[in-house]
Structure formats: C-alpha cells, structure tokens
C-alpha positions in Angstrom: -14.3 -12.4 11.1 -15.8 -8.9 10.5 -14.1 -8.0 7.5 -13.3 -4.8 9.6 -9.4 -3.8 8.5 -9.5 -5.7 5.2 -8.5 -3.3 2.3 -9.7 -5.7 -0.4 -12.0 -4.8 -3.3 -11.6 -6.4 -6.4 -9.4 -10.1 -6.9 -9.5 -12.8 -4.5 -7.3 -14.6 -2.1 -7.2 -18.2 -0.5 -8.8 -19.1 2.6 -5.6 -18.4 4.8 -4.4 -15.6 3.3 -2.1 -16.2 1.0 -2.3 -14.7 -2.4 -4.5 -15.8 -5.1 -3.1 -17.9 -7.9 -4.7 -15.8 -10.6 -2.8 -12.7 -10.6 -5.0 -11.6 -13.6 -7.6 -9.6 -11.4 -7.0 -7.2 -9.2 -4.8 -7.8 -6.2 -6.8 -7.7 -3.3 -4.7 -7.6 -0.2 -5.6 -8.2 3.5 -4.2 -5.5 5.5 -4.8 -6.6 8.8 -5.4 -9.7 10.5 -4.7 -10.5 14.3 -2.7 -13.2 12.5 -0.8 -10.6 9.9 -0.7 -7.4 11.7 2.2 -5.8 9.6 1.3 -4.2 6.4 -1.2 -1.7 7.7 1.8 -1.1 10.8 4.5 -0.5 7.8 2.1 1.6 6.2 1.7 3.9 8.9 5.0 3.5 10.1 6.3 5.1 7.0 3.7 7.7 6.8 4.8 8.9 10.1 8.7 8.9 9.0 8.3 10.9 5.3 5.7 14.2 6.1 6.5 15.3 3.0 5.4 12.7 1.3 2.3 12.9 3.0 1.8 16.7 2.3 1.4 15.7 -0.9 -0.4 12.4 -1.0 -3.2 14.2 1.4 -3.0 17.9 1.5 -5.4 19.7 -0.9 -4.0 23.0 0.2 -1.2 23.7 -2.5 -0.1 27.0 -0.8 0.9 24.3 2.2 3.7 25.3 4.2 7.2 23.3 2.6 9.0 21.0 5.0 12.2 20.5 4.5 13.4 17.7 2.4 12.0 16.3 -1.1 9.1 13.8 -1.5 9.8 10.4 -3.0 8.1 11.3 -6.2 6.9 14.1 -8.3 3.3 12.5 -8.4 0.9 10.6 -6.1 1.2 7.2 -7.9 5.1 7.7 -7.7 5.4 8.1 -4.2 2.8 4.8 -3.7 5.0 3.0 -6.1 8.2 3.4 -3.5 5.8 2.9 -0.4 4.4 -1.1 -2.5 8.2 -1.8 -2.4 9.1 -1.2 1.5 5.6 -3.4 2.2 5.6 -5.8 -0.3 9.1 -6.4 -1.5 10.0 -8.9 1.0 7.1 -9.9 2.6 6.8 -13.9 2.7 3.0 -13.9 1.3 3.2 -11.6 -1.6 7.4 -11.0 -2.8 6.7 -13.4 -5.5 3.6 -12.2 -6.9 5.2 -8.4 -6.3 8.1 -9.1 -9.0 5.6 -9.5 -11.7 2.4 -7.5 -10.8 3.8 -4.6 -8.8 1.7 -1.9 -10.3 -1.5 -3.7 -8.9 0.0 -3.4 -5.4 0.2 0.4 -6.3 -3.2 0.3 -6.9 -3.7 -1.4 -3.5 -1.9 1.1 -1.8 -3.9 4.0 -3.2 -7.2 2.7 -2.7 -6.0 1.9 0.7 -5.5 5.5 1.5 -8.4 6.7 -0.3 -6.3 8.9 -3.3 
C-alpha cells in the first residue's frame, strides 16, 4: 500500500483498520482504502451539499459574496464538529470510539482539510 489517501498523523490503528484500542493518542483515521472508500466520499459529499459552510471553512476573502442560507456554526471547529457526526456517528469501525473521543475526530477532520 502507498499510504497515498491516508489522512493519519498522530495515533495508531490495527493492521485491518479498525480503530486502535488506546484512544489516548490521537485518533488517526484512514480515509480511504479500496476496501473503505466512504469517509473521504461523505466528506466530499457534504462539502458539495452545504457552500456555505464551505465559504467559511476555505475562503479567506471576508468581503465573499453571502449565499443564501446559514452555516452550521459560527466558527470553523463548529462546523467540523457537525461534519465528525454525519461521518463518524454511525460508521461500524469508529461509532463506539466516536461517543467518547469525538473531539479528536474534530481534530481529524480539520487536519484533513488542511484548516
């Protein structure tokens, strides 16, 4: 495997992809697999369905033209906190270790897209 599509820095998982019994480090998810293609495709898939939300998790440009509609969140880390819950919420791999540790999956979703 290349590593190419892993999203993982810090923390550790098992061999096949399941997540690491030590929740005290980070939470390093894998993102895409040809085995696990979803949560990259969930992340983009709601990208593509809230602009807003994406004028303000990307744009630097605060004189932006305003779609219509409100953003999920007043902040950055709000608006990743409401995008961990539509990946990881129910997802067979990581719902358990999402109940207790969500902000870390937070954290994976903003180093994921880079803010």
């Amino acid at each position: 495997m290349s590593g190419k599509g892993h999203g993982c820095g810090r923390g550790a998982t098992s061999k096949d992809d399941t997540p690491a019994s030590s929740t005290s480090a980070a939470i390093c998810v894998i993102w895409e697999t040809p085995m696990n293609p979803g949560h990259t495709s969930k992340l983009v898939k709601w990208l593509i369905n809230h602009p807003v939300d994406c004028i303000m998790l990307f744009s630097e440009n605060k004189s932006a033209p305003r779609l219509e509609g409100s953003a999920s969140g007043k902040m950055k880390v709000e608006i990743c906190t409401v995008i961990t819950k539509v990946i990881f919420k129910d997802d067979g791999n990581w719902a358990e270790t999402f109940k207790d540790h969500h902000a870390k999956f937070s954290k994976a979703i903003q180093d994921q897209l880079g803010i």
